[in-house]
N, C-alpha and C positions, 0 to 999 in steps of 0.2 A: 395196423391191418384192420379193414371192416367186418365188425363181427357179420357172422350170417343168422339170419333172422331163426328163430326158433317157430314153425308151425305147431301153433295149439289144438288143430283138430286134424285128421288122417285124411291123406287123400280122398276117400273113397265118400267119409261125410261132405268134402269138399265137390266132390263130383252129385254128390244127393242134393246139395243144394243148388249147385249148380242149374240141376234138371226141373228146377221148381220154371226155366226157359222153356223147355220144351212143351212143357204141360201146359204154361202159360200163352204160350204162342202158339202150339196146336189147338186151340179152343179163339184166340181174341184174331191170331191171323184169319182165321176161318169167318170168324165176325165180320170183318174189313171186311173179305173179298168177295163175298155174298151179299149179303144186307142189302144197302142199301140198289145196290144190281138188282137185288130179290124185288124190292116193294114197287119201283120204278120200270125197270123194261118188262120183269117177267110175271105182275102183278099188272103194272099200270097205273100206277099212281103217277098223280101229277107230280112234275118235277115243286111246284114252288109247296103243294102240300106234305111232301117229304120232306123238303126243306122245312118247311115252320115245326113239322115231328124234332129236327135236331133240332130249333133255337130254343123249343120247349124241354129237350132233354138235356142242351146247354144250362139252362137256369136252374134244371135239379142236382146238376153236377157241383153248382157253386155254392149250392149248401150239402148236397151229399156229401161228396168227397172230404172237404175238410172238417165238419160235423162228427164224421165216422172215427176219422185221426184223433179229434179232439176228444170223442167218447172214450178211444183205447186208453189214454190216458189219464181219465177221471175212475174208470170205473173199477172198483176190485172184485172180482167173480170170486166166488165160493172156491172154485179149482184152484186159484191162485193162492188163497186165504190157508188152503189146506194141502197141497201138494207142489206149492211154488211154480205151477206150470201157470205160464202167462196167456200164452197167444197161440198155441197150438189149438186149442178148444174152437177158438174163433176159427177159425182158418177153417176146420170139419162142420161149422155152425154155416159158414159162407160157401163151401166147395160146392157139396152134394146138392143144394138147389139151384146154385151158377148154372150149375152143370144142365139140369131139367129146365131152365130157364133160356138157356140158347136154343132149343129144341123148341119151347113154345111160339119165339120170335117166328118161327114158320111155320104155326100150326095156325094161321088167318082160318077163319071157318069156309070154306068152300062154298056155300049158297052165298059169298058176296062177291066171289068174281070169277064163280066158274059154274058151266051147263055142262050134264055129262060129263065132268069129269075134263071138259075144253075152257079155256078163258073166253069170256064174253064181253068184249066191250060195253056193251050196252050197260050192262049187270055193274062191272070196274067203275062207269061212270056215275051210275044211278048211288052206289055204296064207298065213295074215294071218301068219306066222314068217317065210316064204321070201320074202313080198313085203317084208317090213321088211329083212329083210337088202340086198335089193337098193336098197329105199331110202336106208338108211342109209350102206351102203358108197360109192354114185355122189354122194351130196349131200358126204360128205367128201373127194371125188376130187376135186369139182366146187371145193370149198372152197380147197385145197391148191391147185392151178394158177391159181384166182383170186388168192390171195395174193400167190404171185410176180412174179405180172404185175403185181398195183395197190399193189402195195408199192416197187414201181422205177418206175413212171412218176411216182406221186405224191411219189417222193423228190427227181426231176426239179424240181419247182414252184420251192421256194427256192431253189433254186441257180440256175437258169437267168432266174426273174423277180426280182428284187432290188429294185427299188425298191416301194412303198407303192401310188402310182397303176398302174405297170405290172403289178403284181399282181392289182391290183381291173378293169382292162380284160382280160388276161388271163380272169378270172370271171365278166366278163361275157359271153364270149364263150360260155365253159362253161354260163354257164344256160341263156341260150336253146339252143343244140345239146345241152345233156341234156333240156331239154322238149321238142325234137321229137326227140329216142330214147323218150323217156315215152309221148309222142303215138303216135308207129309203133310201139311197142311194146304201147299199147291198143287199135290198129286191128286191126293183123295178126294178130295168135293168136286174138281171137275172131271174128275170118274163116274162119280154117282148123277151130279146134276142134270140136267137138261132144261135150257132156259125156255122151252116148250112144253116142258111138263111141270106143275108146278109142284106135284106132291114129290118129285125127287129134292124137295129142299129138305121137307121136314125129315127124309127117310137119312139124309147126310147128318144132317143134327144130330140126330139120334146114334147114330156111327159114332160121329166124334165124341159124343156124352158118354156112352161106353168103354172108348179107347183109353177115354180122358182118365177114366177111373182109374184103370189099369194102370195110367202114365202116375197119378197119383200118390200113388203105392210106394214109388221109389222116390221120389220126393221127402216122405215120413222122416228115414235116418237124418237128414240134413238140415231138416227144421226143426227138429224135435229136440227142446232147452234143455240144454246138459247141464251138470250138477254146478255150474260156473255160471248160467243165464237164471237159474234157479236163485243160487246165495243173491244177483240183484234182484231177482224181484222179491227174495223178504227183508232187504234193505229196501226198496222200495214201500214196503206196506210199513215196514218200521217207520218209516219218516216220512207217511204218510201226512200225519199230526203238524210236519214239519214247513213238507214243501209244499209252496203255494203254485196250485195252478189258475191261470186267470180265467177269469169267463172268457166264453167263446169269443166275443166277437173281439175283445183285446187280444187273447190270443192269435185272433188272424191278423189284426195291426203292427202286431210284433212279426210276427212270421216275413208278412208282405213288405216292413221296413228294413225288415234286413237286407242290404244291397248286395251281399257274397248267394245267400242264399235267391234272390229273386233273379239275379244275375245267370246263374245256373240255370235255372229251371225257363229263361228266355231262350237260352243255347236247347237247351232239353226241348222246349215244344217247337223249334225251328228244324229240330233234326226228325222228330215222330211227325212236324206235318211232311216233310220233303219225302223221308223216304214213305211214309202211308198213304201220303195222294197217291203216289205213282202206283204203289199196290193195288188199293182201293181200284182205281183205274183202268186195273187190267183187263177186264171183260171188256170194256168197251175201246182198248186198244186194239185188243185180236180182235172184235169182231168189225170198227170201226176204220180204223188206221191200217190194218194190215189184211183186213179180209179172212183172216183166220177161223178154224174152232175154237173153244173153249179149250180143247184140249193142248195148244199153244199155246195156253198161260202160262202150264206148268213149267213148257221149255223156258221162258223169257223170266219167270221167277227163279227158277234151276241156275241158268247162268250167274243172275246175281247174286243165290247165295251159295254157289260154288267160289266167286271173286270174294263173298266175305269169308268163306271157311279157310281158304288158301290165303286170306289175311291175316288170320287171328295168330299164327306163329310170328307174323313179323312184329304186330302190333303190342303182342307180350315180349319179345326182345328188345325191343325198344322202349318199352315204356320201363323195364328196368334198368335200361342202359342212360337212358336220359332221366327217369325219376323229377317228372315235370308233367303233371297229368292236365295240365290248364294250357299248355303246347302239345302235348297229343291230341287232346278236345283239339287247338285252333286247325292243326295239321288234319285232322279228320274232315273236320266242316268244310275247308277250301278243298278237299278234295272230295265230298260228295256235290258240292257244286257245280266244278268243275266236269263234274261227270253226267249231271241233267244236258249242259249245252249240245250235246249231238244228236240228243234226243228229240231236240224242235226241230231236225230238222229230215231225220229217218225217216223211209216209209216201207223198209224192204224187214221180212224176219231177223236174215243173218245181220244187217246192221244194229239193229234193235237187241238181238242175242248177246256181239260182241262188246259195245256197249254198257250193257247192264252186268257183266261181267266184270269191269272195271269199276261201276256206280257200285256194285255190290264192296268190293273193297272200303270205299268210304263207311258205308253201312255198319261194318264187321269192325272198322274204326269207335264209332261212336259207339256200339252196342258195348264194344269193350271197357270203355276209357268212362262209360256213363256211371256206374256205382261204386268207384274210386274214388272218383271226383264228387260223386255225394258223399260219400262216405268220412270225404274232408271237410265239407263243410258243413256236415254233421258234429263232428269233431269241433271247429271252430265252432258253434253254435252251444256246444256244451261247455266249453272254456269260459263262456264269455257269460252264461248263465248261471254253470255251475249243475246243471240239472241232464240229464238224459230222456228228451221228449221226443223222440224222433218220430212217434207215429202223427204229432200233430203235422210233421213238414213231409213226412211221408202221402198225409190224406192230401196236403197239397200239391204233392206230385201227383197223385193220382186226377183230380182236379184238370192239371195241364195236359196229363196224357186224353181223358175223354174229353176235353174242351178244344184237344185239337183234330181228336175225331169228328167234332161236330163244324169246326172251322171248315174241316176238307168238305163233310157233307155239301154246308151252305153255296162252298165255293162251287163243286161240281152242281148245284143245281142252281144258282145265281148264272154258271155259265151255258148253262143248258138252256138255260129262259132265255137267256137275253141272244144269244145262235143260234134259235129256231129247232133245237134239237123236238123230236117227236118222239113221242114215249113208248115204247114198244114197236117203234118202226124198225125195218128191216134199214140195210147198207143203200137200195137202191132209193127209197125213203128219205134218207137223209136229204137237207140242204149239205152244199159245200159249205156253210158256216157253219154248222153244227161239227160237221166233221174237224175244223181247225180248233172250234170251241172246245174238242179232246185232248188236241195239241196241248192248248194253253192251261187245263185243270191239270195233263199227266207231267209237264216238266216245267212251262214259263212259270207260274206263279210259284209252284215249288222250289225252284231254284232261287227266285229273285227273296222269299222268306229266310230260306236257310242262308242264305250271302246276308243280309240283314240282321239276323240272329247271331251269327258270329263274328261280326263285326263289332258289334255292342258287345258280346263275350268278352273277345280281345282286347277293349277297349277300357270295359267296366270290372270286370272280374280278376280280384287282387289278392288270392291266395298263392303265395309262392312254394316250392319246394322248402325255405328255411321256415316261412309259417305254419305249415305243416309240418314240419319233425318238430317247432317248438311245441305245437301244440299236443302233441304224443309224448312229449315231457310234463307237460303237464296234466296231462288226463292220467298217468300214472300216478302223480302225486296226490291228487284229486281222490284217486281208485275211482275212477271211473272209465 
């Protein structure tokens, strides 16, 4: 008979950390589906000067991000030395100015592209330099204190959830409370905003920095090192002496030659760009594609993370019934795929509605099955080292997730340039090219990435269910 697993931490820690999603997602969705809309239609910036703002925030990403990872594990802070606490410190050192920092993103100075209180063309075009600089500079500020912060709660996960099942309830917990930060995060900002006024952006910011705080709060229990994350980290400063970490840039040669791990993290950024373009894209579906308000985003987001909430019970019953997380991953992917193709071709609400209601189940797939399946090849990586470095692969996920923020950017403004899209034009404004150049950033190329990504998954990605319980035999032996 199969023993049943023993939970090491209580529901309710499990549901604290869970909600590090929501907090998460009501601040970074909110990022997406504003942003770059903001600097673009309701600013006026040029689409290709927007564009060069990400390929310049792309290059800070690729030493940011893994940089940061690689710091968490060189560095011993005085808190650590003296009360075994590792990474909680960092996390309140990154939050509280994230937080001030998404808020700044839309606090552009008003004398460069507004008269009375009105946008000025004239003004937009004479200042599109001074407004990228402001862009560019707050989106990298914004980047940098994000890091810190989700590069140390997310290095929390493995160490503190251990077992296979306690991991995947854990996840469960995290999806539904990241789809209602998804949900409040498509509600709220096109409540407040108005792509005609432009100080309702920064007054939204400000809302969410607030909230955020408050979401915060309940986050603490769940990440906060218990007397179990504690004893490793003063095995960790004990063998400090011991363990060799390599310089940075071998450390990312190791990292990037790992074929389990880079494998993963291909799947990973096929699935953040598929589903984030189409988010990202929303404003300029309802007001492009479907002739909508703004306040139609929220329905056409609503549906899909209704399709992923009413997903996540199947997708926990099944993943413990099949105990095969590299076939959930494939099973996920072919079905957010799957779910882009009706999309090239909709033009009415209710189609678009019904839809994204089914696309949302794929979503609610991936979100689930995505920190299991790192979680194992976190696992495999410490086997095969002997060491527990996770924040260095951690900073490189982080890495792929803003690397494929700024993919989407370029793409939506590569296809804007090259269909005649007009930048702050109205519906009747548009060319018909532009208008299909929506089409092709909200579903074609997303789709045709994520069928791409997981194919190579499927193909390349060789963790099995028995190499995974081998390796939980020996991380035991290990004590690690």
């Amino acid at each position: 008979m199969e023993r049943k697993e023993v939970y090491k931490n209580s529901k309710l820690i499990m549901a604290s950390y869970g909600s590090r999603e929501l907090f998460g997602q009501w601040i970074t969705a909110a990022f997406g589906f504003t942003v770059f809309f903001f600097y673009e239609q309701v600013i006026g910036l040029e689409s290709w000067i927007a564009m060069l703002a990400f390929v310049l925030y792309s290059v800070w990403n690729a030493i940011n991000d893994p940089l940061v990872g690689y710091i968490m594990e060189r560095v011993h802070m005085p808190w650590e030395k003296k009360w075994g606490i590792r990474r909680f410190p960092w996390m309140i050192i990154g939050v509280i100015p994230w937080l001030f920092s998404f808020v700044l993103i839309f606090m552009v100075p008003s004398g460069l592209f507004t008269v009375g209180g009105v946008r000025d063309a004239n003004l937009v075009a004479q200042n599109q330099w001074a407004i990228f600089g402001w862009y560019l500079g707050t989106i990298c500020l914004y980047d940098t204190l994000l890091t810190i912060y989700d590069v140390n709660v997310i290095s929390i996960y493995p160490d503190k959830f251990t077992g296979l099942d306690e991991r995947r309830t854990v996840q469960g917990f995290a999806t539904i409370l990241g789809i209602l930060g998804l949900v409040l995060a498509a509600i709220v900002p096109p409540m407040i905003v108005d792509q005609n006024i432009p100080s309702t952006y920064p007054f939204m910011a400000t809302i969410s920095a607030i909230v955020g705080i408050m979401i915060f709060l309940i986050v603490i229990p769940g990440v906060w090192e218990n007397q179990r994350i504690k004893d490793l980290n003063a095995q960790r400063i004990k063998m400090q002496g011991e363990e060799k970490i390599e310089p940075f840039f071998k450390s990312t040669k190791i990292a990037l030659s790992n074929r389990t791990f880079m494998m993963k993290m291909i799947f990973f950024w096929g699935y953040q760009i598929g589903a984030v373009m189409l988010q990202t894209s929303g404003f300029y579906i309802t007001t492009f594609i479907l002739d909508e308000p703004e306040e139609v985003f929220t329905l056409l987001l609503g549906a899909m993370l209704v399709g992923a909430l009413i997903s996540v019970p199947l997708w926990t019953y099944f993943s413990k019934k099949i105990n095969d997380n590299k076939k959930l991953s494939i099973v996920a992917g072919f079905g957010l795929f799957i779910a882009f193709l009706p999309l090239i071709f909709l033009r009415d609400t209710i189609g678009w509605t019904i839809s994204l209601l089914f696309f949302g189940m794929g979503v609610g797939g991936h979100w689930f099955i995505d920190p299991p399946t790192m979680g194992d090849v976190l696992d495999d990586i410490t086997v095969k080292t002997g060491k527990r470095q996770q924040s260095i692969y951690y900073g490189f996920q982080a890495f792929f997730i803003r690397f494929g923020g700024s993919v989407i950017a370029i793409t939506i403004a590569m296809t804007h340039i090259l269909t005649g899209y007009i930048e702050g034009g109205s519906l009747s404004e548009q060319p018909a090219s532009a208008i299909f150049g929506i089409i092709i950033h909200s579903a074609i190329i997303p789709a045709i990435i994520v069928l791409v990504t997981v194919l190579i998954f499927w193909k390349f990605y060789d963790l099995t269910p028995e190499k995974v319980a081998a390796n939980k035999e020996k991380l035991k032996e290990l004590d690690l």
